[in-house]
N, CA and C atoms of all chains as a GROMACS GRO file, in nm:
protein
  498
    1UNK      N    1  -4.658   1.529  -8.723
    1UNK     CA    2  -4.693   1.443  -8.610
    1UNK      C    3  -4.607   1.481  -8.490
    2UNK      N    4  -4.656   1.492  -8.384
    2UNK     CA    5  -4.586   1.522  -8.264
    2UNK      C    6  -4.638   1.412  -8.143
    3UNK      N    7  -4.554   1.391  -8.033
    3UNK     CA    8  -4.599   1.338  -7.902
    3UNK      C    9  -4.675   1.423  -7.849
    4UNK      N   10  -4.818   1.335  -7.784
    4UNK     CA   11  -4.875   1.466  -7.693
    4UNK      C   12  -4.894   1.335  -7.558
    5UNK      N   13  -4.879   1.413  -7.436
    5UNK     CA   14  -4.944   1.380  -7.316
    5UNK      C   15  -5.056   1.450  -7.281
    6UNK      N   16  -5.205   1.318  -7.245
    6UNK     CA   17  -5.304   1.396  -7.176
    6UNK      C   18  -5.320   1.319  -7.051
    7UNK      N   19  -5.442   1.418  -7.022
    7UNK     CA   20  -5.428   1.392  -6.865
    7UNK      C   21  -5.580   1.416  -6.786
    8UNK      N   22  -5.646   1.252  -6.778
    8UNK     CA   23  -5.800   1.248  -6.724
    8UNK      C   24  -5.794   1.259  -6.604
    9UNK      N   25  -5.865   1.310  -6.515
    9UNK     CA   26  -5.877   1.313  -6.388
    9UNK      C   27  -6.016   1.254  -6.357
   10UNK      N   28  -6.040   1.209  -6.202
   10UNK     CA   29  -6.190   1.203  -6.219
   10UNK      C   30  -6.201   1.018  -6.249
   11UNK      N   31  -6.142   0.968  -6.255
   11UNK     CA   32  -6.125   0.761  -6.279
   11UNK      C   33  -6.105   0.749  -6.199
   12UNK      N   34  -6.117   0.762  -6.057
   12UNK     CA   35  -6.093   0.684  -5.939
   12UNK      C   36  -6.152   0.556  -5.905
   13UNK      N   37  -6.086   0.458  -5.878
   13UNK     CA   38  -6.107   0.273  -5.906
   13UNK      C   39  -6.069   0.272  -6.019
   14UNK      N   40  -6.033   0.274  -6.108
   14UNK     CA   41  -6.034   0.260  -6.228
   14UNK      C   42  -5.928   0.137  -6.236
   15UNK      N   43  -5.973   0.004  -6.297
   15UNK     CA   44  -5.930  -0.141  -6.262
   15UNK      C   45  -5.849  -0.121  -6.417
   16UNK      N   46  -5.725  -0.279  -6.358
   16UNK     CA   47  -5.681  -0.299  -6.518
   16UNK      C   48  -5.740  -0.336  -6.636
   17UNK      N   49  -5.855  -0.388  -6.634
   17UNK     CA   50  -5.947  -0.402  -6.703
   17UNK      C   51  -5.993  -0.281  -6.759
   18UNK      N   52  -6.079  -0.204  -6.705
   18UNK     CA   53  -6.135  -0.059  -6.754
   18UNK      C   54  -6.008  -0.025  -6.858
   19UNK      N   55  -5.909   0.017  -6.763
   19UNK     CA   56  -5.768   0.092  -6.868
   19UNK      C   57  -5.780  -0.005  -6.987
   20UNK      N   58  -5.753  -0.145  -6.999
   20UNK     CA   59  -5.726  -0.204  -7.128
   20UNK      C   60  -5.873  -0.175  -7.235
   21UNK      N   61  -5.970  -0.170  -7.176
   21UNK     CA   62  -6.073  -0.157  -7.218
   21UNK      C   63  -6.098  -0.023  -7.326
   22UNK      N   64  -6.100   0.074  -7.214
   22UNK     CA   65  -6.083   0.247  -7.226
   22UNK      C   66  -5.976   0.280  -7.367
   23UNK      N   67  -5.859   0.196  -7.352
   23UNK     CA   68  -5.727   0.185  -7.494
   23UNK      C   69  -5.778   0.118  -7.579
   24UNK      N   70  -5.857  -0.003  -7.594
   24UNK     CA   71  -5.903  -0.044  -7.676
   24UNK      C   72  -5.988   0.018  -7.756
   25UNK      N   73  -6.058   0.105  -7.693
   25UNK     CA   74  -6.179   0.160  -7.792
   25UNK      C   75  -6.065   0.257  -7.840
   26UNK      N   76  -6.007   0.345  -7.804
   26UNK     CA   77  -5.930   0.365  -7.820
   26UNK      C   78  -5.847   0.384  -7.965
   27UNK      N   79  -5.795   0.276  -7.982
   27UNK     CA   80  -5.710   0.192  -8.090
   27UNK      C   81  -5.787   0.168  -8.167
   28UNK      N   82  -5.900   0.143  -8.165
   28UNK     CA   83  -6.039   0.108  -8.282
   28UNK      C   84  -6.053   0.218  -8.372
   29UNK      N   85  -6.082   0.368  -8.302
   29UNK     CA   86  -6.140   0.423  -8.402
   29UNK      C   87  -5.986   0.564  -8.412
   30UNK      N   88  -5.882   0.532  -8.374
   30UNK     CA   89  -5.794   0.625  -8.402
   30UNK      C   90  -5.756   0.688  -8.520
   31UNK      N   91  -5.754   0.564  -8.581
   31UNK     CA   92  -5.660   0.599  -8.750
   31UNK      C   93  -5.785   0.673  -8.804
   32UNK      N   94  -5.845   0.701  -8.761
   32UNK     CA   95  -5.994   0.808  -8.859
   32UNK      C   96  -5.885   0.927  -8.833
   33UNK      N   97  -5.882   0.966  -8.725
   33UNK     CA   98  -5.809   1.089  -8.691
   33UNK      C   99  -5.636   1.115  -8.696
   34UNK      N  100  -5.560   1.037  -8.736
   34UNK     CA  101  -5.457   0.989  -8.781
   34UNK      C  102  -5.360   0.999  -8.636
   35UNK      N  103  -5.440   0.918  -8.522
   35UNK     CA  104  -5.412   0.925  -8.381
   35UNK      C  105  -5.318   0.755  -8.348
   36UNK      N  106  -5.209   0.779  -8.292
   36UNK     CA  107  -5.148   0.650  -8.258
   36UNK      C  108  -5.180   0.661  -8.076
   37UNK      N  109  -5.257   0.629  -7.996
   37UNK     CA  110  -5.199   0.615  -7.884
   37UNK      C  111  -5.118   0.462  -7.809
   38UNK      N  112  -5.030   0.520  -7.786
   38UNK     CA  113  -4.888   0.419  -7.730
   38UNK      C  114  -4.899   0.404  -7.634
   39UNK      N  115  -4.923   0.456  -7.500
   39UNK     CA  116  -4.885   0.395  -7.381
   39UNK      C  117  -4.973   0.484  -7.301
   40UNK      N  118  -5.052   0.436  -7.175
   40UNK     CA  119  -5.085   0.470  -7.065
   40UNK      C  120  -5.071   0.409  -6.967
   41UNK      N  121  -5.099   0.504  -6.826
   41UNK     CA  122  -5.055   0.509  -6.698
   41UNK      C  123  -5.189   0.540  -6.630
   42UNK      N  124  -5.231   0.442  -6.497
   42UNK     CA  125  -5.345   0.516  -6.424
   42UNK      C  126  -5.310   0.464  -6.280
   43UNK      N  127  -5.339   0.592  -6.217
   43UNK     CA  128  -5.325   0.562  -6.047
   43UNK      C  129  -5.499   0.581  -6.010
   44UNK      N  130  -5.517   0.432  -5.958
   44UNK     CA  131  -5.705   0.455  -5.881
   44UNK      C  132  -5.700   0.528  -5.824
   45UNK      N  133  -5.629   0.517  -5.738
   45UNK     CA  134  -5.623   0.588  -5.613
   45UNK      C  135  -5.657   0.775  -5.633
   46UNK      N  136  -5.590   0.816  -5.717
   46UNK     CA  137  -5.635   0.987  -5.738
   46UNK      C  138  -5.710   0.979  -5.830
   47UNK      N  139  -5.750   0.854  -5.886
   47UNK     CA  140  -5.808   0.874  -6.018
   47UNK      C  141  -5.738   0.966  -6.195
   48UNK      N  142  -5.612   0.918  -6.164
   48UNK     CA  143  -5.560   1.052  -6.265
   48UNK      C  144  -5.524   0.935  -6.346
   49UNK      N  145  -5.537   0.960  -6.528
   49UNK     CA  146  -5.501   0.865  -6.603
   49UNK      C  147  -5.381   0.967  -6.718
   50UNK      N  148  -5.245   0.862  -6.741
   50UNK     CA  149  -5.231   0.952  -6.832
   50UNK      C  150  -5.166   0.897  -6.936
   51UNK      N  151  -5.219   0.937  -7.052
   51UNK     CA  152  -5.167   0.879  -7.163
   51UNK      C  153  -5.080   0.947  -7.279
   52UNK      N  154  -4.998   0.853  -7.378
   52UNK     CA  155  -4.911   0.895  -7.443
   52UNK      C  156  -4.928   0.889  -7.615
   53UNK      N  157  -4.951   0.984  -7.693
   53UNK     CA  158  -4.979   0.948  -7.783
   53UNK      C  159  -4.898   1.056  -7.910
   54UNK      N  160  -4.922   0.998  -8.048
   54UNK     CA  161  -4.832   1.040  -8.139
   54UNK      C  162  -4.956   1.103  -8.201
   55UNK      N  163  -4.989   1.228  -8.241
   55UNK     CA  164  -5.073   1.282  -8.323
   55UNK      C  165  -5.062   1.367  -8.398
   56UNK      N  166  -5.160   1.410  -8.504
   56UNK     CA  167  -5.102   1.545  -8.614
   56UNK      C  168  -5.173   1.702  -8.502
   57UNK      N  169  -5.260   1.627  -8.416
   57UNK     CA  170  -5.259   1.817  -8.322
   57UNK      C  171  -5.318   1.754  -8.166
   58UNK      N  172  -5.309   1.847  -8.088
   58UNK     CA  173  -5.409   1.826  -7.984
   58UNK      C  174  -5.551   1.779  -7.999
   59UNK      N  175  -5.616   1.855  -8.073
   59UNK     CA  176  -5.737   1.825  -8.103
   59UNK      C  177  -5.810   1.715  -8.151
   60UNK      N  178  -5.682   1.643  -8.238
   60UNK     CA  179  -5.736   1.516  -8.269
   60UNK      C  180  -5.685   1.407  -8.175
   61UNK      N  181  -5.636   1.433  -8.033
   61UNK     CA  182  -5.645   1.343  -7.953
   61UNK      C  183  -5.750   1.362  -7.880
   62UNK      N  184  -5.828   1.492  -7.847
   62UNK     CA  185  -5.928   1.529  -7.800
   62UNK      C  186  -6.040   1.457  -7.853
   63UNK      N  187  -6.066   1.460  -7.979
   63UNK     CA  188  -6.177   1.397  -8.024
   63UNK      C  189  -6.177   1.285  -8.049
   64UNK      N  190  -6.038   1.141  -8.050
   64UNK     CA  191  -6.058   1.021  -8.062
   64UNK      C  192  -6.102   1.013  -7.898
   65UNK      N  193  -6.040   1.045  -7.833
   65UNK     CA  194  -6.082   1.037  -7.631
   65UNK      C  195  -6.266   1.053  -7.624
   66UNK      N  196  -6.279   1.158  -7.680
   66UNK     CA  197  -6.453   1.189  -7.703
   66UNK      C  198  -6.509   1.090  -7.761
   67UNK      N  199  -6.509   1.063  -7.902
   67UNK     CA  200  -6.572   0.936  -7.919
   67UNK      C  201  -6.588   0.835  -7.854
   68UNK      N  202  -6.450   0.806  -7.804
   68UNK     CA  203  -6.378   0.642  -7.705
   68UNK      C  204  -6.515   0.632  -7.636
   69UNK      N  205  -6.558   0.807  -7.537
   69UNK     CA  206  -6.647   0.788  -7.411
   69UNK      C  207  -6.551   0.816  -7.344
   70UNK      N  208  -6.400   0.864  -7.331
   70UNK     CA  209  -6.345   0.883  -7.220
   70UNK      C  210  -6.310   1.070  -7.274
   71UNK      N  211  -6.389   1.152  -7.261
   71UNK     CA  212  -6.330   1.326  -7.330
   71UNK      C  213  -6.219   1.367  -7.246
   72UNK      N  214  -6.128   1.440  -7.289
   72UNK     CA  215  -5.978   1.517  -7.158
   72UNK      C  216  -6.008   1.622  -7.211
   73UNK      N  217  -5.983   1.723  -7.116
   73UNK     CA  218  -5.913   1.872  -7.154
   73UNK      C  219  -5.816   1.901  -7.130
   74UNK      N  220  -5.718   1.838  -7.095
   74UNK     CA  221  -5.563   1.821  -7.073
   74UNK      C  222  -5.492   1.757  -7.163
   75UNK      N  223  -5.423   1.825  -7.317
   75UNK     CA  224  -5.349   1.786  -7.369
   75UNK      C  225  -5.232   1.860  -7.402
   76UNK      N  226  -5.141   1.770  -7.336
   76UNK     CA  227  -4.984   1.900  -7.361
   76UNK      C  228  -4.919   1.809  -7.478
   77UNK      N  229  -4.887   1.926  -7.567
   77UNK     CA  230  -4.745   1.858  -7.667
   77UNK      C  231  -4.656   1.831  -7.609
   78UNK      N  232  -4.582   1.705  -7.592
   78UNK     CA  233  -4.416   1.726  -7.488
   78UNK      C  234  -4.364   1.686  -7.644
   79UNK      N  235  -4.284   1.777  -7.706
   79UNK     CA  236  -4.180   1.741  -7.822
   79UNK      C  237  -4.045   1.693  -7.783
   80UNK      N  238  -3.994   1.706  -7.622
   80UNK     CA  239  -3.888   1.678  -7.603
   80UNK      C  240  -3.909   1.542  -7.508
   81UNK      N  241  -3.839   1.384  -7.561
   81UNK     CA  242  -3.901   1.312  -7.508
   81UNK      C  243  -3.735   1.223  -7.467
   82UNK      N  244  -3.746   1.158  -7.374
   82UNK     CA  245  -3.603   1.062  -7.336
   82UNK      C  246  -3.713   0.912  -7.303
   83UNK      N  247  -3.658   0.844  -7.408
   83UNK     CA  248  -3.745   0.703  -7.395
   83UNK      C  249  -3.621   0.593  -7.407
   84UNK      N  250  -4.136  -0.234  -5.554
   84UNK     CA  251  -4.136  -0.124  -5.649
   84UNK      C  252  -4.224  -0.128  -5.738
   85UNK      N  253  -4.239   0.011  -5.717
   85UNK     CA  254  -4.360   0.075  -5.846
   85UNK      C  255  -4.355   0.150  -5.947
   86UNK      N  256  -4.421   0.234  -6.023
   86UNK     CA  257  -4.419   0.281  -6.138
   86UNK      C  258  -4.449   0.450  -6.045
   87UNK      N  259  -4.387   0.557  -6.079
   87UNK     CA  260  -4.410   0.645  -6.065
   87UNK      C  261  -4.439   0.754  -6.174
   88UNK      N  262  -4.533   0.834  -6.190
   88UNK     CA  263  -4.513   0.915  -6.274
   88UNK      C  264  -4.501   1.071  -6.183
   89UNK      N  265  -4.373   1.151  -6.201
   89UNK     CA  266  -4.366   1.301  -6.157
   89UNK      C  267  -4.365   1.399  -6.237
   90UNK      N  268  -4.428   1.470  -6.204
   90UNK     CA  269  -4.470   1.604  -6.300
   90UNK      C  270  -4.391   1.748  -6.233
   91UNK      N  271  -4.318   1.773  -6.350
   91UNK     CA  272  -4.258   1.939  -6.254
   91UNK      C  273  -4.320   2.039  -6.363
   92UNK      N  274  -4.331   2.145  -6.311
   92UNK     CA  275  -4.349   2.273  -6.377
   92UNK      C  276  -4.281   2.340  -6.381
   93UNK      N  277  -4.310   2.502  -6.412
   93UNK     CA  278  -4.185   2.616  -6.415
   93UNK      C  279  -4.089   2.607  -6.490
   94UNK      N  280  -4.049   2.475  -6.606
   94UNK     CA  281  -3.959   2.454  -6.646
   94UNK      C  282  -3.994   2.524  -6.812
   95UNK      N  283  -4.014   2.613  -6.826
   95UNK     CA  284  -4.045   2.709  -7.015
   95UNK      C  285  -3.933   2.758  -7.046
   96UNK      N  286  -3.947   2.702  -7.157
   96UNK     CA  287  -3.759   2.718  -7.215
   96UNK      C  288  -3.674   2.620  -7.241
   97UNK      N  289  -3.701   2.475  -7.169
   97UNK     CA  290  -3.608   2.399  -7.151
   97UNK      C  291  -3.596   2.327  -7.260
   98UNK      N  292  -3.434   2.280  -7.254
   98UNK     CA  293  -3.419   2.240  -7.427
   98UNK      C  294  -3.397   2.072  -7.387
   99UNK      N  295  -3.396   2.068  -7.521
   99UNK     CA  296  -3.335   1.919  -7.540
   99UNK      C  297  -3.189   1.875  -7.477
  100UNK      N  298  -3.106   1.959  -7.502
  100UNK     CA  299  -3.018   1.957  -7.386
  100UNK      C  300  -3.017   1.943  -7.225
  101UNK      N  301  -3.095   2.051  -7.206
  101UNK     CA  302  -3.131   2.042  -7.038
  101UNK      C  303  -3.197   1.939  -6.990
  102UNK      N  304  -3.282   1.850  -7.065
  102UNK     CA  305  -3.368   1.753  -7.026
  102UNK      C  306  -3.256   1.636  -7.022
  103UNK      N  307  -3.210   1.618  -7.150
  103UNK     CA  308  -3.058   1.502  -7.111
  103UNK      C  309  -2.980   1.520  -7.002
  104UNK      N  310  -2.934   1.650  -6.977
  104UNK     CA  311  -2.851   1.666  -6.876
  104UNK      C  312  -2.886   1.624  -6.725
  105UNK      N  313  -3.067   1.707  -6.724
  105UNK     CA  314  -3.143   1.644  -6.585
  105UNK      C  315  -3.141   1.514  -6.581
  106UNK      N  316  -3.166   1.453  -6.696
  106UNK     CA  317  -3.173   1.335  -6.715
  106UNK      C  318  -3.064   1.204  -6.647
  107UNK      N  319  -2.953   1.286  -6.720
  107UNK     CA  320  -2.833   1.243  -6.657
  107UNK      C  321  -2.807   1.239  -6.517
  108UNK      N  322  -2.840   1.356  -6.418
  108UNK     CA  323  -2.815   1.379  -6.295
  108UNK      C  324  -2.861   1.291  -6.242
  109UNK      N  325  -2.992   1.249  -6.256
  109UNK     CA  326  -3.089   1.136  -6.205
  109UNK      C  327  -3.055   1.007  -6.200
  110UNK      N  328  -2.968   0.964  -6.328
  110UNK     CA  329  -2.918   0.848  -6.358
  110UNK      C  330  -2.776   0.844  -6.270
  111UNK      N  331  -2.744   0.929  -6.224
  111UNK     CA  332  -2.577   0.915  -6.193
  111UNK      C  333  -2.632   0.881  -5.992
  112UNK      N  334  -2.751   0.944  -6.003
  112UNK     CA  335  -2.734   0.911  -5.825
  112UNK      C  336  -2.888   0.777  -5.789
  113UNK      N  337  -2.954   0.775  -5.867
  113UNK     CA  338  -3.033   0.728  -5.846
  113UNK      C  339  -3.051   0.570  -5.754
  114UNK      N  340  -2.910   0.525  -5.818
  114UNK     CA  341  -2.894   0.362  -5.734
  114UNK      C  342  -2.914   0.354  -5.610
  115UNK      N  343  -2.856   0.512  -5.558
  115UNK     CA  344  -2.896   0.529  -5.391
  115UNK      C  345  -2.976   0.493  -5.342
  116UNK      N  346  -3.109   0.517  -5.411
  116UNK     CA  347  -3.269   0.532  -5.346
  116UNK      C  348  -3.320   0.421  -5.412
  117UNK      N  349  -3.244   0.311  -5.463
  117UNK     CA  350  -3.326   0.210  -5.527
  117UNK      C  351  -3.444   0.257  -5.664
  118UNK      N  352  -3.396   0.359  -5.708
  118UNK     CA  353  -3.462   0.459  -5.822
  118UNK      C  354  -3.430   0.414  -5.967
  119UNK      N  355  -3.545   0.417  -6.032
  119UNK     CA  356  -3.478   0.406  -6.192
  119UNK      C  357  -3.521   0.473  -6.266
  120UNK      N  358  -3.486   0.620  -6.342
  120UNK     CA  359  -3.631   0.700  -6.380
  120UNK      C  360  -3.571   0.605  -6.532
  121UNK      N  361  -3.677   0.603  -6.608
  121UNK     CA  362  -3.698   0.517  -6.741
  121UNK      C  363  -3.721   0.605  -6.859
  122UNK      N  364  -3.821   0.675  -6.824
  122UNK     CA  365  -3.831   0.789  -6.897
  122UNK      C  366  -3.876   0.962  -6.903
  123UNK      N  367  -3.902   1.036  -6.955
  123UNK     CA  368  -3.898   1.140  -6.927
  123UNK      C  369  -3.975   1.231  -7.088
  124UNK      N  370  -4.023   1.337  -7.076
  124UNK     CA  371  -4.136   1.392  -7.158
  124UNK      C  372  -4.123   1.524  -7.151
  125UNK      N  373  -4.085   1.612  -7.220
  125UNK     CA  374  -4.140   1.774  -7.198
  125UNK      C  375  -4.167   1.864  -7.304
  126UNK      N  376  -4.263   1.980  -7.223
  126UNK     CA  377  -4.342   2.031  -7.320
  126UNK      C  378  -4.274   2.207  -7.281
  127UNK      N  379  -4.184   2.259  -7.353
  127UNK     CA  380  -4.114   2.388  -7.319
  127UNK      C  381  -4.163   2.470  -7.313
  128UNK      N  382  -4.276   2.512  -7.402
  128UNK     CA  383  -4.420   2.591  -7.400
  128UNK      C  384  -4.458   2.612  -7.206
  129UNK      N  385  -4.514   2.533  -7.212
  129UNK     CA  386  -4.611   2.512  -7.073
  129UNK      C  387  -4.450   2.526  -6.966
  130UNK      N  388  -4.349   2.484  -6.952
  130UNK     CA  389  -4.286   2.413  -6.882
  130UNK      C  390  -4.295   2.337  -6.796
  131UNK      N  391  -4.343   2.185  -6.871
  131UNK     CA  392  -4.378   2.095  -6.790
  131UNK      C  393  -4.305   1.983  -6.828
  132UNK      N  394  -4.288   1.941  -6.729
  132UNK     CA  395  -4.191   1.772  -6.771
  132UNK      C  396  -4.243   1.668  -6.680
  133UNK      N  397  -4.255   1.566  -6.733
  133UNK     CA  398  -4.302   1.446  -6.683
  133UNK      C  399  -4.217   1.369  -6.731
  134UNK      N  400  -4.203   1.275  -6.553
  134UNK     CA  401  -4.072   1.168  -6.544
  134UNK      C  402  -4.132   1.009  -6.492
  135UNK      N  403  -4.099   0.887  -6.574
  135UNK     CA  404  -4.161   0.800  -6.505
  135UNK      C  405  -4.034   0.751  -6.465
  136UNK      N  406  -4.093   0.651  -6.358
  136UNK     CA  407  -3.952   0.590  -6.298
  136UNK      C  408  -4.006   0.474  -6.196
  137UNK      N  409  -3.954   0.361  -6.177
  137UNK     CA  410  -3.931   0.249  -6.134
  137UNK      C  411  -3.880   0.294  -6.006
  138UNK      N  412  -3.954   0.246  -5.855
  138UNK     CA  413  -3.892   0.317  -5.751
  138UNK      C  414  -3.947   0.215  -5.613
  139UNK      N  415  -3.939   0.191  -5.494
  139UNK     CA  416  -3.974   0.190  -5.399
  139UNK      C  417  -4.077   0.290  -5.352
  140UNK      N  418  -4.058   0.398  -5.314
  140UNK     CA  419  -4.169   0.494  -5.256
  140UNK      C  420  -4.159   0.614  -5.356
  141UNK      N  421  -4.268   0.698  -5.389
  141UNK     CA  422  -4.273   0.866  -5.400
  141UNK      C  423  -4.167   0.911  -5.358
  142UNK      N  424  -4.111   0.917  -5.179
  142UNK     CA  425  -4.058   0.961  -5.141
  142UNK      C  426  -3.899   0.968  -5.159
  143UNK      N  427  -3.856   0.817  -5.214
  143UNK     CA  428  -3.750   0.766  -5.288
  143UNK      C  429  -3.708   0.873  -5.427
  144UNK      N  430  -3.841   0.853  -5.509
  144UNK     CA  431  -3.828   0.987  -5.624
  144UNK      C  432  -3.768   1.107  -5.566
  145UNK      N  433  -3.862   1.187  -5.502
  145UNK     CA  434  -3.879   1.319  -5.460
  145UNK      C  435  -3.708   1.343  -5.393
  146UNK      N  436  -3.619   1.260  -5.288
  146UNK     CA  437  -3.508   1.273  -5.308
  146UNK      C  438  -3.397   1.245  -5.424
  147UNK      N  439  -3.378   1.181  -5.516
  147UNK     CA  440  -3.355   1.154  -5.604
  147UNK      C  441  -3.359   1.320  -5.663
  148UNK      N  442  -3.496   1.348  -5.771
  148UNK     CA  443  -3.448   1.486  -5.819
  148UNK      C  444  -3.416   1.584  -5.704
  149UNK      N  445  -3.436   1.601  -5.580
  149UNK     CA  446  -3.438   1.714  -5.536
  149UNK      C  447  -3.231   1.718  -5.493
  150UNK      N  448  -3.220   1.582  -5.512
  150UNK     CA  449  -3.000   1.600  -5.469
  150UNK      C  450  -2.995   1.620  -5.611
  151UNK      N  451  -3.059   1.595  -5.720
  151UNK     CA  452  -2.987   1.590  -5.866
  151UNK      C  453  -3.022   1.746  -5.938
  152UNK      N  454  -3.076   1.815  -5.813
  152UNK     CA  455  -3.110   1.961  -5.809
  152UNK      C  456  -3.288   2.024  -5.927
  153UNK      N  457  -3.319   1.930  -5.955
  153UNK     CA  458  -3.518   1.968  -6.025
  153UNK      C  459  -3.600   1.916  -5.890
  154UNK      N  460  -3.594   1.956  -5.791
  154UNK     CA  461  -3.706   1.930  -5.667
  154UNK      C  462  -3.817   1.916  -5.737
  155UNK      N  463  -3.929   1.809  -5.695
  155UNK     CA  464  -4.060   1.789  -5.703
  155UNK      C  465  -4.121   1.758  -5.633
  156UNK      N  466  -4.278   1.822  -5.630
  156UNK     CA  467  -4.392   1.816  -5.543
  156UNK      C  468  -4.484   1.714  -5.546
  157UNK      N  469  -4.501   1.665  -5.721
  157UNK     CA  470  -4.639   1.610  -5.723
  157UNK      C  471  -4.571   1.463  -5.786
  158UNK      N  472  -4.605   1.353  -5.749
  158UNK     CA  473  -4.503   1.244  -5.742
  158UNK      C  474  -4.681   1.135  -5.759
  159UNK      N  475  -4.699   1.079  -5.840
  159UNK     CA  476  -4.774   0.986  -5.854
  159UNK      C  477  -4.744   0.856  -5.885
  160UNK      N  478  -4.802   0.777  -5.813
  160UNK     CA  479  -4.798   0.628  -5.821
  160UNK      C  480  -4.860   0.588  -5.957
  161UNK      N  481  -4.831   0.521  -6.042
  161UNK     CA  482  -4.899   0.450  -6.180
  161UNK      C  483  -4.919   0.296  -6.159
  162UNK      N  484  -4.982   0.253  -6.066
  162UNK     CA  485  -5.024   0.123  -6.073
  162UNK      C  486  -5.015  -0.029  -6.183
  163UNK      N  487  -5.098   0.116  -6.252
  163UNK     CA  488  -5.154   0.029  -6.378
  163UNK      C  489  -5.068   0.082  -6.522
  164UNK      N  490  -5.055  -0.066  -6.599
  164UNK     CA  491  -4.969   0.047  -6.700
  164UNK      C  492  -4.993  -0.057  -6.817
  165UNK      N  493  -5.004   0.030  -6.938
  165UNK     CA  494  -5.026   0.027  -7.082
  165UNK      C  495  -4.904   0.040  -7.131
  166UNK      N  496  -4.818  -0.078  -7.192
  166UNK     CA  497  -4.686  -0.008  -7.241
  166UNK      C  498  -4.658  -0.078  -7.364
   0.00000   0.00000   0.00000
């Protein structure tokens, strides 16, 4: 399991609602893919969303995001983390 | 004050060390600018690091690392936050 950060672009307005919404589905169907996501961040304004999550690869954050309805192609491993 | 998230690049290679240490620099001057970075993320591969931080303006950030010597360009506001 590693931390990965991704990174949606393209949500511009995107209300606190939507975000809690968007994590919720989210959190529903994760554990299929043995996906924790922990924490996100969204600015309306550029539309950039970005979230933080614990997974066994990139790919399976890719494909819980796909199901959700929200797909990224921006997923970086950050293994080095100061929290 | 807001939630910032900053993203630097160019940084491949960087260890777990260097990220504490930046880390540190940030923390030692930051009170100046009314700054709090909170946390911090990197991926040594890519060299990318992402810093969130508690701040008054972007612009508040952007001095902050650039006296604690990691200058940054791309400085985003996070409005909204999942934590």
């Amino acid at each position: 399991m590693s931390k990965y950060m991704d990174v949606h672009h393209g949500m511009k307005g995107i209300t606190a609602d939507q975000l809690q919404e968007a994590h919720r589905r989210d959190l529903a169907i994760e554990a299929e893919e043995g996906v924790h996501f922990e924490r996100a961040w969204a600015d309306p304004n550029s539309g950039t969303v970005y979230c933080l999550s614990e997974a066994p690869s990139a790919d399976a954050v890719k494909r819980v995001h796909a199901q959700a309805g929200h797909p990224v192609t921006e997923v970086h491993p950050v293994p080095l983390t100061i929290e």
